[in-house]
PDBQT receptor file of N, H, CA, C and O in Angstrom, charges set to zero:
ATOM      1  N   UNK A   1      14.835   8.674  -0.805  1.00  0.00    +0.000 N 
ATOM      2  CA  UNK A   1      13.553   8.607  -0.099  1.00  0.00    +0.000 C 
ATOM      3  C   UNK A   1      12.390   8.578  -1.085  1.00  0.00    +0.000 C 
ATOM      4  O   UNK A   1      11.249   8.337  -0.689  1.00  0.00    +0.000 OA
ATOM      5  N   UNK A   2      12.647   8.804  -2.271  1.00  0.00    +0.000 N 
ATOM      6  H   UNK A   2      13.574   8.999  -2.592  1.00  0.00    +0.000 HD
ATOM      7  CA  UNK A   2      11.553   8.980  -3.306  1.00  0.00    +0.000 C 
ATOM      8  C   UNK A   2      11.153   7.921  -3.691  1.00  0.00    +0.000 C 
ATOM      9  O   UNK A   2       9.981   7.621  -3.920  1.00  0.00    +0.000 OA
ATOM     10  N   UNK A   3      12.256   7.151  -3.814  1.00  0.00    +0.000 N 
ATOM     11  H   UNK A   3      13.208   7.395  -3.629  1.00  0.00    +0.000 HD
ATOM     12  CA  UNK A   3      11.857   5.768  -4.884  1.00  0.00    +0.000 C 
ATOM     13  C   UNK A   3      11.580   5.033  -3.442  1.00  0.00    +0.000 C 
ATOM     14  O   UNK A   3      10.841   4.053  -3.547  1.00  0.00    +0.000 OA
ATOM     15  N   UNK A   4      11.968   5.283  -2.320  1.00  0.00    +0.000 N 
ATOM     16  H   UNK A   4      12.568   6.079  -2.235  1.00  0.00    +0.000 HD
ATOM     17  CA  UNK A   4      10.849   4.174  -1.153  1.00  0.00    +0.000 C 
ATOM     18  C   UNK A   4       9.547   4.220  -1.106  1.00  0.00    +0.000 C 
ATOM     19  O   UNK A   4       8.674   3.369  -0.931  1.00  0.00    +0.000 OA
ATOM     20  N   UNK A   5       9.555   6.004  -1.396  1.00  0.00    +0.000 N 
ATOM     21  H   UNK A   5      10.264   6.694  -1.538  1.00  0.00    +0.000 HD
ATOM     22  CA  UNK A   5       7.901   5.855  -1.023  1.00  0.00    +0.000 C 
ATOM     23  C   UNK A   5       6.789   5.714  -2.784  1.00  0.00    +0.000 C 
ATOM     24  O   UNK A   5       5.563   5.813  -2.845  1.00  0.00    +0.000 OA
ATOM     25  N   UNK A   6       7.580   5.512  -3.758  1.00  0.00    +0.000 N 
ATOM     26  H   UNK A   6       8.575   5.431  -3.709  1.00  0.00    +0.000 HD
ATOM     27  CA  UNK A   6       7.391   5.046  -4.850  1.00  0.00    +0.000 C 
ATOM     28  C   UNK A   6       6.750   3.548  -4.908  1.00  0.00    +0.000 C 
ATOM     29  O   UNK A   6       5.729   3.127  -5.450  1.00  0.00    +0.000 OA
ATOM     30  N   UNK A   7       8.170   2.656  -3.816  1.00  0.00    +0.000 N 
ATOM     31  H   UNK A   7       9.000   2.997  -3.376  1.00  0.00    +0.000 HD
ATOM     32  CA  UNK A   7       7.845   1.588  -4.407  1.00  0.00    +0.000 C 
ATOM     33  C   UNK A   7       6.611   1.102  -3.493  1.00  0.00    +0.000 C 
ATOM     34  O   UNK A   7       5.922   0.156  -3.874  1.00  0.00    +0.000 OA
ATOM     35  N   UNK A   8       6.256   1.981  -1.883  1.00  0.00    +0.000 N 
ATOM     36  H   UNK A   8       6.816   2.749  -1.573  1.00  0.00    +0.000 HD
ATOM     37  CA  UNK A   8       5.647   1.574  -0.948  1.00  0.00    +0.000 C 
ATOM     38  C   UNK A   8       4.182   1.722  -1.430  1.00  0.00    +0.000 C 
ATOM     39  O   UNK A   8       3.229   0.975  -1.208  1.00  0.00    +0.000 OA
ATOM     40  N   UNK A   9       4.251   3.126  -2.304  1.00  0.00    +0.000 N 
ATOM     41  H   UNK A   9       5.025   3.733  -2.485  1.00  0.00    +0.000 HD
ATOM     42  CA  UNK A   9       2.575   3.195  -2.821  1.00  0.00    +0.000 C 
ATOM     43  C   UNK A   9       1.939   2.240  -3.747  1.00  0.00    +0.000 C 
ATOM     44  O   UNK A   9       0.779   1.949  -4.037  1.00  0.00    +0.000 OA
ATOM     45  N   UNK A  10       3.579   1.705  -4.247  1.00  0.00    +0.000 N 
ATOM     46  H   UNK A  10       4.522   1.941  -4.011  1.00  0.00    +0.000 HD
ATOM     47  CA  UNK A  10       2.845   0.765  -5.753  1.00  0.00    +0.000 C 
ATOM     48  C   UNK A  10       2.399  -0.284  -4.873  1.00  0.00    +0.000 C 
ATOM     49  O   UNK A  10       1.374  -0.806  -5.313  1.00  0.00    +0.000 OA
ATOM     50  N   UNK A  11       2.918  -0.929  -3.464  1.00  0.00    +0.000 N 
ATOM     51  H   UNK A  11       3.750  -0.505  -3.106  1.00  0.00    +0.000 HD
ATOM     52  CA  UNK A  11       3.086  -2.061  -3.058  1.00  0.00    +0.000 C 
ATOM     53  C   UNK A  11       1.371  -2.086  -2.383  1.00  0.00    +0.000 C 
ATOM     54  O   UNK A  11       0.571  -3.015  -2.276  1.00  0.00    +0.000 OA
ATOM     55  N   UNK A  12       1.296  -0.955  -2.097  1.00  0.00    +0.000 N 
ATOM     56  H   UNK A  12       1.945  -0.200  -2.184  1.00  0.00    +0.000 HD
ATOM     57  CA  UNK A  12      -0.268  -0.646  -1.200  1.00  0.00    +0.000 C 
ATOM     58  C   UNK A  12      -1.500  -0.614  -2.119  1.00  0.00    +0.000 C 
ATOM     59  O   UNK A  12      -2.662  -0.881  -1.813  1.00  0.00    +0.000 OA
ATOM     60  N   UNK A  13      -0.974  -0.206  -3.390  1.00  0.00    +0.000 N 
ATOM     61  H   UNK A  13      -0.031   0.011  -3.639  1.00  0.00    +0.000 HD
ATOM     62  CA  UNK A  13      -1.588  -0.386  -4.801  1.00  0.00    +0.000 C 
ATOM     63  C   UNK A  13      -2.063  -1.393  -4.545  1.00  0.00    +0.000 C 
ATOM     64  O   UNK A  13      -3.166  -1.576  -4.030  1.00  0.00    +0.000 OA
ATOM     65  N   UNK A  14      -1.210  -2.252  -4.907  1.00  0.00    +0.000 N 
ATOM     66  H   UNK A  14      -0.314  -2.104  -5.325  1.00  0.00    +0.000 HD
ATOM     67  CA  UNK A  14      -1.373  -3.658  -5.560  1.00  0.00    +0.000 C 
ATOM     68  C   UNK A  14      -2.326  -4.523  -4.165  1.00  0.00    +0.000 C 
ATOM     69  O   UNK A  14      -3.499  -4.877  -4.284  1.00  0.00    +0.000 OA
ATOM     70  N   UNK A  15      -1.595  -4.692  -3.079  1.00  0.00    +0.000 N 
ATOM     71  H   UNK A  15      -0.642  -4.404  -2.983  1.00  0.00    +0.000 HD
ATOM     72  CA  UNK A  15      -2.578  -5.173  -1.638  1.00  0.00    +0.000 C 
ATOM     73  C   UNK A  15      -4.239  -4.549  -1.560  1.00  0.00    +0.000 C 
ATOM     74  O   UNK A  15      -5.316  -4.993  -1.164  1.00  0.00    +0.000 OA
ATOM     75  N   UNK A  16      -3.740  -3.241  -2.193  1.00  0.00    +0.000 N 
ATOM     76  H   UNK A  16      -2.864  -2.881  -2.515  1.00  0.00    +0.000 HD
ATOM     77  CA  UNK A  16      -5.307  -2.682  -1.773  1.00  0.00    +0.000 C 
ATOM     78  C   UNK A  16      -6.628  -3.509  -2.799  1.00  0.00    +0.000 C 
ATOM     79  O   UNK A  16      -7.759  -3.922  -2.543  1.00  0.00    +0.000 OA
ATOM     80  N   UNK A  17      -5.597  -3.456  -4.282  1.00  0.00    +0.000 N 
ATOM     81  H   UNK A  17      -4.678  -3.120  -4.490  1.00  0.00    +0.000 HD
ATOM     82  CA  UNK A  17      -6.838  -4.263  -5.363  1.00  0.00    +0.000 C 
ATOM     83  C   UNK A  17      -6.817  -5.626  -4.841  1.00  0.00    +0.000 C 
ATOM     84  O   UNK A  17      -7.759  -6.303  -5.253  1.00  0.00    +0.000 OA
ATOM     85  N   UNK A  18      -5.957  -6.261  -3.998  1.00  0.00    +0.000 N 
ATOM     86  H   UNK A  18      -5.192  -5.711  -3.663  1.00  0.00    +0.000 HD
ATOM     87  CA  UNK A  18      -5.948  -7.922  -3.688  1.00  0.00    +0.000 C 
ATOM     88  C   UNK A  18      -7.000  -8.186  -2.801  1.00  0.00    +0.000 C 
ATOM     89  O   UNK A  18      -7.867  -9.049  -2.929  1.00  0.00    +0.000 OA
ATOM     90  N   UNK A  19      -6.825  -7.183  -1.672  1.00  0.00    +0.000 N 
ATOM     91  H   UNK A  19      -6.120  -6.482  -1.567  1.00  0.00    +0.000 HD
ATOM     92  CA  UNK A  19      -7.125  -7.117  -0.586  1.00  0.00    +0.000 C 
ATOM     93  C   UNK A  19      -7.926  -6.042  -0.040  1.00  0.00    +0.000 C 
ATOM     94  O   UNK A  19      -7.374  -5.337   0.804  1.00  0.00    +0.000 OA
ATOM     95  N   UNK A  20      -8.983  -5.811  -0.323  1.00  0.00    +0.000 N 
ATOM     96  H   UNK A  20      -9.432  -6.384  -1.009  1.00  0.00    +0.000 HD
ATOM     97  CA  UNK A  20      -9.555  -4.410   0.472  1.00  0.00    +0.000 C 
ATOM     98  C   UNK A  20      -9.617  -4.041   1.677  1.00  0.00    +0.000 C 
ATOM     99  O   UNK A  20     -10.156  -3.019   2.102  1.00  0.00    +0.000 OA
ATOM    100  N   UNK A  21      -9.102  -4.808   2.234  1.00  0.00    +0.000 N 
ATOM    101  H   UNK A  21      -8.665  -5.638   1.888  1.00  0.00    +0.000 HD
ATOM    102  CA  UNK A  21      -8.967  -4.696   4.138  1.00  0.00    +0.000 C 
ATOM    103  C   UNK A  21      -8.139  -4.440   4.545  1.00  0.00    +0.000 C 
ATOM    104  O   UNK A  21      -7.976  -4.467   5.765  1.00  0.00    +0.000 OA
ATOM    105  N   UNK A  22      -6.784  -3.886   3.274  1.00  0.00    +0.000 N 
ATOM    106  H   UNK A  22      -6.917  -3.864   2.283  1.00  0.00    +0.000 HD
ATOM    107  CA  UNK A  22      -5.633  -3.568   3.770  1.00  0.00    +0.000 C 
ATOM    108  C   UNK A  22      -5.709  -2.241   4.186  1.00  0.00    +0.000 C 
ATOM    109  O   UNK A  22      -4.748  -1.610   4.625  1.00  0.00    +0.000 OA
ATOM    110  N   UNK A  23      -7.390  -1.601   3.990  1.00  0.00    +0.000 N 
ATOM    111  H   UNK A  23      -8.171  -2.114   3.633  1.00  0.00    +0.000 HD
ATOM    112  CA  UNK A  23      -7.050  -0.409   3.801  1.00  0.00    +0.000 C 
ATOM    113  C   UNK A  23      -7.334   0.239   5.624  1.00  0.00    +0.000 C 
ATOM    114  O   UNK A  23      -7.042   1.283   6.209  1.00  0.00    +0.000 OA
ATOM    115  N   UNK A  24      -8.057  -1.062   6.016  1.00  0.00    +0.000 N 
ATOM    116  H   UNK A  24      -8.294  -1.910   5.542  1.00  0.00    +0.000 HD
ATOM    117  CA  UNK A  24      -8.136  -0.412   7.742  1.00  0.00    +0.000 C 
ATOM    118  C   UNK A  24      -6.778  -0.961   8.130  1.00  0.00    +0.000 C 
ATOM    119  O   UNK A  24      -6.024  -0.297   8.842  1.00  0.00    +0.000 OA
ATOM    120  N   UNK A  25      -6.375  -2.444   7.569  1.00  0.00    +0.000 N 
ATOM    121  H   UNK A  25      -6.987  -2.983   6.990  1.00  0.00    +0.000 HD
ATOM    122  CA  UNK A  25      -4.848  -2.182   8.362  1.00  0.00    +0.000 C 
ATOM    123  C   UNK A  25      -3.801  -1.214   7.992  1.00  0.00    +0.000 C 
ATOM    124  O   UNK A  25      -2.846  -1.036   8.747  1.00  0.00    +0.000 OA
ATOM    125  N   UNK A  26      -3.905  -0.645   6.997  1.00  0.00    +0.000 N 
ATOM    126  H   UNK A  26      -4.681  -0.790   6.383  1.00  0.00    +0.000 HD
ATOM    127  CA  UNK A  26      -3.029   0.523   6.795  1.00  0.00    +0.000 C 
ATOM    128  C   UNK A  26      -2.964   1.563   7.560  1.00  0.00    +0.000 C 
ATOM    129  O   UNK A  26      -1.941   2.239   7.673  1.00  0.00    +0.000 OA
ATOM    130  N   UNK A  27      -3.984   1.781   8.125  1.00  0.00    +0.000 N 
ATOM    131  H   UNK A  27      -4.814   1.232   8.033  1.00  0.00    +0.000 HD
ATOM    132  CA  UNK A  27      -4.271   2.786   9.479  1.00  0.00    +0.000 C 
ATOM    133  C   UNK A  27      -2.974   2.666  10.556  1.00  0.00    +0.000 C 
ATOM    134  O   UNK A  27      -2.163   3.472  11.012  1.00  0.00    +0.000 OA
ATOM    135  N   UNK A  28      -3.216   1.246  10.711  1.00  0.00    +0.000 N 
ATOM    136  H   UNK A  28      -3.875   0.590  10.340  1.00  0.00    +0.000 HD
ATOM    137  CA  UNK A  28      -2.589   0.725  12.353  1.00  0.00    +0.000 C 
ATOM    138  C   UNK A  28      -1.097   1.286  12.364  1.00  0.00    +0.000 C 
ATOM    139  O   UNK A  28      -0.377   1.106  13.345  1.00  0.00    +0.000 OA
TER     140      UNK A  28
């Protein structure tokens, strides 16, 4: 479960610097 939520933060990382709007869809 560690390395999922490892790889999920890097993945939200990376969308969030691409994308700054991932951060209200991250809410949903």
């Amino acid at each position: 479960p560690f390395s999922v939520m490892t790889l999920k933060g890097g993945i939200e990382r990376i969308l969030k610097k691409e994308i700054p709007e991932v951060k209200e869809v991250q809410s949903v």
